[in-house]
C-alpha positions as CSV (number, residue, x, y, z in Angstrom):
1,X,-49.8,51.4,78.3
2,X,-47.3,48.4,77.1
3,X,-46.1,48.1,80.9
4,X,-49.8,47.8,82.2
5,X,-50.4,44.9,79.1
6,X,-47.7,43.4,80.2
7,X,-48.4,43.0,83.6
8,X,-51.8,42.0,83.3
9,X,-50.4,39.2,80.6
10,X,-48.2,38.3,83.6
11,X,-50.8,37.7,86.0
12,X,-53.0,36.1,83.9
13,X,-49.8,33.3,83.4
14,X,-49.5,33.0,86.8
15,X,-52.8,32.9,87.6
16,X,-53.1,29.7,85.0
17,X,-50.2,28.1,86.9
18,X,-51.7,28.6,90.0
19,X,-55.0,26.9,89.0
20,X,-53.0,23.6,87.2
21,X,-51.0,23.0,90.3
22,X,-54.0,23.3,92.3
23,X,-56.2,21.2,90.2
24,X,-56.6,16.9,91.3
25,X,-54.4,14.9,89.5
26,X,-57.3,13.5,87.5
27,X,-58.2,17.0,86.1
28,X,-54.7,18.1,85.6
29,X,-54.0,14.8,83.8
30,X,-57.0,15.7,80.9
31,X,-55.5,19.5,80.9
32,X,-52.3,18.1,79.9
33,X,-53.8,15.6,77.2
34,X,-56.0,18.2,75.4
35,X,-53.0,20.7,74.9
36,X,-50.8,18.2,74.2
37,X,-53.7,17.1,71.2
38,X,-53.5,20.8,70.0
39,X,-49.9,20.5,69.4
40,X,-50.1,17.0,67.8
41,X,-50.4,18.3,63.9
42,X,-47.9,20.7,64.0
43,X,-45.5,18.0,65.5
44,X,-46.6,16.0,62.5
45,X,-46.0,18.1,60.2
46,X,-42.5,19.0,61.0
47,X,-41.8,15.3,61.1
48,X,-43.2,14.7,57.6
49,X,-41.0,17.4,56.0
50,X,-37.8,16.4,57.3
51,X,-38.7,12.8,56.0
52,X,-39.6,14.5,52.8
53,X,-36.3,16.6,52.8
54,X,-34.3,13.4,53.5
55,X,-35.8,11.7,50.9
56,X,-35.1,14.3,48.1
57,X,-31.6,14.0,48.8
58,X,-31.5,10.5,48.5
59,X,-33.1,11.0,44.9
60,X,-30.9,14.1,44.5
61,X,-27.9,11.2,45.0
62,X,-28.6,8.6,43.3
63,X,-29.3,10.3,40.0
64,X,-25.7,11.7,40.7
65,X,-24.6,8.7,41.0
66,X,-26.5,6.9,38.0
67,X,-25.1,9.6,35.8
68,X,-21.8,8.3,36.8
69,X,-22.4,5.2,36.3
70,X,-23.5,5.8,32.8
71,X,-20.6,7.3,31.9
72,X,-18.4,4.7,33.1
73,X,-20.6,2.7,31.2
74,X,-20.2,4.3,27.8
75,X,-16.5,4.6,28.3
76,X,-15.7,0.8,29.2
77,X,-18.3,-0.1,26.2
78,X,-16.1,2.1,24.0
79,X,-13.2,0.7,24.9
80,X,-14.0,-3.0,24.5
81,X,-15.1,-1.7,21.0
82,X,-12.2,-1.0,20.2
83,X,-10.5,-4.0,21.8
84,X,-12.6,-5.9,19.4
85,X,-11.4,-4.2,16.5
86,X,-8.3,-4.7,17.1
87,X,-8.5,-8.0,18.3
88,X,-10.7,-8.3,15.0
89,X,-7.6,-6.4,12.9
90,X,-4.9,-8.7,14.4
91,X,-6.8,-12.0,13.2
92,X,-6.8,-10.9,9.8
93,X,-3.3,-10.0,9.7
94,X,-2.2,-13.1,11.1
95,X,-4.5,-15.0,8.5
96,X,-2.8,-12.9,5.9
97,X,0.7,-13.5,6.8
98,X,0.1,-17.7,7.7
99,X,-1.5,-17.5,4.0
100,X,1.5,-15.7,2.8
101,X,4.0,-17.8,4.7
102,X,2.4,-21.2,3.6
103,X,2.5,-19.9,0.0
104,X,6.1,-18.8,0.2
105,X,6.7,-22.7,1.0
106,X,5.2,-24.2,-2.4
107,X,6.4,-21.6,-4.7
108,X,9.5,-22.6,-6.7
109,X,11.2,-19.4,-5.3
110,X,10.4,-19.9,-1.6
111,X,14.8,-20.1,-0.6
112,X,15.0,-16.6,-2.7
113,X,11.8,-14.9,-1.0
114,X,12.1,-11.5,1.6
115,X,8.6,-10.3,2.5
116,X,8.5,-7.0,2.6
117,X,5.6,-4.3,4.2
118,X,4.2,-1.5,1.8
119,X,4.7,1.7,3.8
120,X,3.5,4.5,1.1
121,X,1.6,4.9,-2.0
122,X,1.4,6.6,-4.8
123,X,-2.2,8.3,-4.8
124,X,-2.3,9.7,-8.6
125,X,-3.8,7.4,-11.3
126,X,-1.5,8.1,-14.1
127,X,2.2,6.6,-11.7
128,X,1.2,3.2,-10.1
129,X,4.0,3.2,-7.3
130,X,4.3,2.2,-4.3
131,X,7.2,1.9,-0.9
132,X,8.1,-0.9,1.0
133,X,10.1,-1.0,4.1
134,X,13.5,-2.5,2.6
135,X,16.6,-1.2,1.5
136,X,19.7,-1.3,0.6
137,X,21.0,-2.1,4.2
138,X,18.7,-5.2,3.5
139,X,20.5,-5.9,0.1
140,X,17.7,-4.7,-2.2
141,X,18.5,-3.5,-5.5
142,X,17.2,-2.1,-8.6
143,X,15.0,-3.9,-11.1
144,X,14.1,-7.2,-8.4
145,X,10.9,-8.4,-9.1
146,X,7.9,-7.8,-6.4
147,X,5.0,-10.2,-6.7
148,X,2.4,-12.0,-3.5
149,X,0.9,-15.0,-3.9
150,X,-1.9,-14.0,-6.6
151,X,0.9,-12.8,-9.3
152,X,3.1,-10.7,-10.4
153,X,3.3,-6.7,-9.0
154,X,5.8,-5.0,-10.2
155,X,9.9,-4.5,-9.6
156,X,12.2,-2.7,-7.7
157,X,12.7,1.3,-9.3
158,X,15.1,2.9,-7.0
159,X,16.5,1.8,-3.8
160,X,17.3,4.0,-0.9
161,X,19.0,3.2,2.7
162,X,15.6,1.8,4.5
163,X,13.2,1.8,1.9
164,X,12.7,1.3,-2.2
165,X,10.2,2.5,-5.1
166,X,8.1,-0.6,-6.2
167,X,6.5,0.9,-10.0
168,X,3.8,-1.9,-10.8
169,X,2.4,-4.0,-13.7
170,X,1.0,-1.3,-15.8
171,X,3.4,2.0,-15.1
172,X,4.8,3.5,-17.6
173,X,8.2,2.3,-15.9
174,X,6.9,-1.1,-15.9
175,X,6.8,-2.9,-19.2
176,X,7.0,-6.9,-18.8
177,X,7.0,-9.6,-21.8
178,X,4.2,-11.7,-21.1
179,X,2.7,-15.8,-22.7
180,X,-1.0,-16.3,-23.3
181,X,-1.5,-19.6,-21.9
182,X,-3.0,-21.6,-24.7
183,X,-2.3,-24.1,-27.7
184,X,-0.2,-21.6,-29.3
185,X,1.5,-19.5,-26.5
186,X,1.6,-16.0,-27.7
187,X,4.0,-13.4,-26.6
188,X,2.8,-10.0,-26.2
189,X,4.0,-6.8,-24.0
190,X,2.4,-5.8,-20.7
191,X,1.8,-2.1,-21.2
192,X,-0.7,0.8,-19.1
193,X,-4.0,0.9,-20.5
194,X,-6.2,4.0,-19.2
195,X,-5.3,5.2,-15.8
196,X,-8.5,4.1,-14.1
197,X,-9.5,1.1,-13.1
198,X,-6.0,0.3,-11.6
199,X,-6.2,-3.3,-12.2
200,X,-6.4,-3.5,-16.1
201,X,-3.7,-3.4,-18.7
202,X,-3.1,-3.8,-22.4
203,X,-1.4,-7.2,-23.5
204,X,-0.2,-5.4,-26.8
205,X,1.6,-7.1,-30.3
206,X,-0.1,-10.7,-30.3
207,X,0.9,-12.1,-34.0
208,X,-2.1,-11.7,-35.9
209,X,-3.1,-15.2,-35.8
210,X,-3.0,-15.1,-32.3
211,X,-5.7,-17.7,-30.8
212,X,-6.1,-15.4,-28.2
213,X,-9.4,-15.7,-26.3
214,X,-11.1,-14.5,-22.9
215,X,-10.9,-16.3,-20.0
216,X,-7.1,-17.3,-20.9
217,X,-4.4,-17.1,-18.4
218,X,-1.5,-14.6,-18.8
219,X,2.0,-15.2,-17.3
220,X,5.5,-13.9,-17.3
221,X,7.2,-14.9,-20.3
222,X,10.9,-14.8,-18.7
223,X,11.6,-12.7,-21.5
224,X,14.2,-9.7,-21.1
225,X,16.1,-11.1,-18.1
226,X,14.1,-9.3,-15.4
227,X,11.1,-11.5,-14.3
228,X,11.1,-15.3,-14.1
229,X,9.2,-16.9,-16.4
230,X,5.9,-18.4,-14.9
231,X,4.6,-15.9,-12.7
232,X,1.0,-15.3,-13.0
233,X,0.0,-11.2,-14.4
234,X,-4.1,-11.6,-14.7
235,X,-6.7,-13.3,-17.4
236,X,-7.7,-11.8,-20.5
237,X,-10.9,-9.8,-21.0
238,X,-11.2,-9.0,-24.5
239,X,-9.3,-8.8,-27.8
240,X,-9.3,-6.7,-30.6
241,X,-7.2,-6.2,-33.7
242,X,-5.0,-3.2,-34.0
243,X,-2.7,-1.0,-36.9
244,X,-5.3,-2.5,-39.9
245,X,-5.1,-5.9,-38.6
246,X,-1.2,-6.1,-38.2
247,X,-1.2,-7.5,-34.5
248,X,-3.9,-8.1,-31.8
249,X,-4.3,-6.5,-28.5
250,X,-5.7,-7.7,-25.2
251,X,-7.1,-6.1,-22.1
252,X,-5.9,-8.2,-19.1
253,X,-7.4,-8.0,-15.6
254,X,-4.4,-8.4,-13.3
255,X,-4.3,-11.3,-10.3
256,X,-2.7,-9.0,-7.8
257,X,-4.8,-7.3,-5.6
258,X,-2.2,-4.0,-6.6
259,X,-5.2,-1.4,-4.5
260,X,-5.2,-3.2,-1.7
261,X,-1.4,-4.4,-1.1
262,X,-0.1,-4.6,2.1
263,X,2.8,-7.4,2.3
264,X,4.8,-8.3,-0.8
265,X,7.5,-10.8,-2.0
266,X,10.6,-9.3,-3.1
267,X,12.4,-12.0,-5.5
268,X,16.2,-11.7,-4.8
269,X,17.9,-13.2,-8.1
């Protein structure tokens, strides 16, 4: 049965060739026009999806390549960031140091000045210590006084091969004889007050008829052979009498910046 299909299938194909090649050019001209119209869409639409296919790969790209170029993006922003910041950092330190430098060159003590960089400090409240980065190797000893250009931070505890123990105004390790700058200049003794805030401590055993008031200036009094006399410790805040009235006590607000050091002076004698 397939065989005979077949067959007639054949015959009818060569019967249809037959009748083109003996149509007139004219007739097999319109043939060829009509089938060629039948196949027209179909060409069409294989065209329009291989465009279509092209095109999503070319969308498929470039959002490969825009992701990319975001990243780079972020990363390069990032990194100028922190250029910035450290470009930012390094003008501050160099504004520091000029400020320090130019200071060092007014101050009475400028020919027996070595700055030093603090390298550690102490983080409980109750020791106010700190390291710098000289030692002995750099002729440091004990008890040299450590002050920057505000006043007066502390001395020299202990000494080791690269690096010594600063204790600062208001330690217990730290007690310094101190003048009240005014008509009568009173002598009292620098000692801890409370161990927060950082920056305040007692001005202790003012003679009763101290004229001690707030506002005034408080310096070393060059007393006990330590610290120079002259070297600013803070201004007064209050006063109060102590012991039923037998001396007067002051809270002082210290000049040096002592929680945010980061260069000092160490005064070689």
């Amino acid at each position: 049965m397939w065989k005979r299909s077949h067959s007639v299938a054949l015959g009818l194909l060569a019967g249809i060739s037959l009748l083109l090649l003996s149509l007139p050019d004219e007739w097999a001209t319109k043939v060829k026009v009509t089938v060629g119209a039948c196949y027209l869409p179909l060409l069409g639409l294989a065209g329009t999806v291989q465009q279509v296919w092209q095109q999503a790969g070319e969308v498929v790209l470039s959002r490969r390549d825009l992701l990319q170029q975001n990243e780079w993006l972020r990363r390069e922003n990032e990194r100028l960031r922190l250029e910035a910041l450290q470009a930012a950092e390094w003008g501050r330190e160099n504004a520091r140091l000029r400020r320090l430098l130019g200071w060092r060159e007014q101050s009475p003590w400028r020919d027996r000045l070595r700055l030093a960089r603090v390298t550690l400090r102490e983080p409980t409240p109750w020791w106010r210590t700190l390291q710098i980065n000289l030692g002995a190797r750099d002729g440091v000893t004990p008890a040299l006084p450590v002050l920057v250009p505000e006043g007066l931070v502390g001395r020299i505890a202990e000494v080791g091969p690269f690096h010594a123990r600063v204790v600062l105004v208001g330690d217990p390790n730290c007690r310094v004889s101190a003048r009240v700058l005014n008509e009568t200049r009173d002598v009292g003794l620098i000692v801890p007050a409370d161990p927060l805030p950082r920056d305040l401590v007692l001005l202790r055993y003012l003679p009763r008829g101290a004229r001690v008031h707030p506002g005034q200036a408080v310096v070393t009094s060059g007393l006990g052979g330590v610290f120079p006399s002259g070297i600013p410790i803070g201004s007064i805040l209050d006063v109060h009498p102590m012991e039923h009235g037998l001396y007067i006590e002051a809270t002082v607000q210290l000049a040096a910046p002592v929680n945010s050091l980061e260069e000092v002076w160490v005064l070689w004698p």
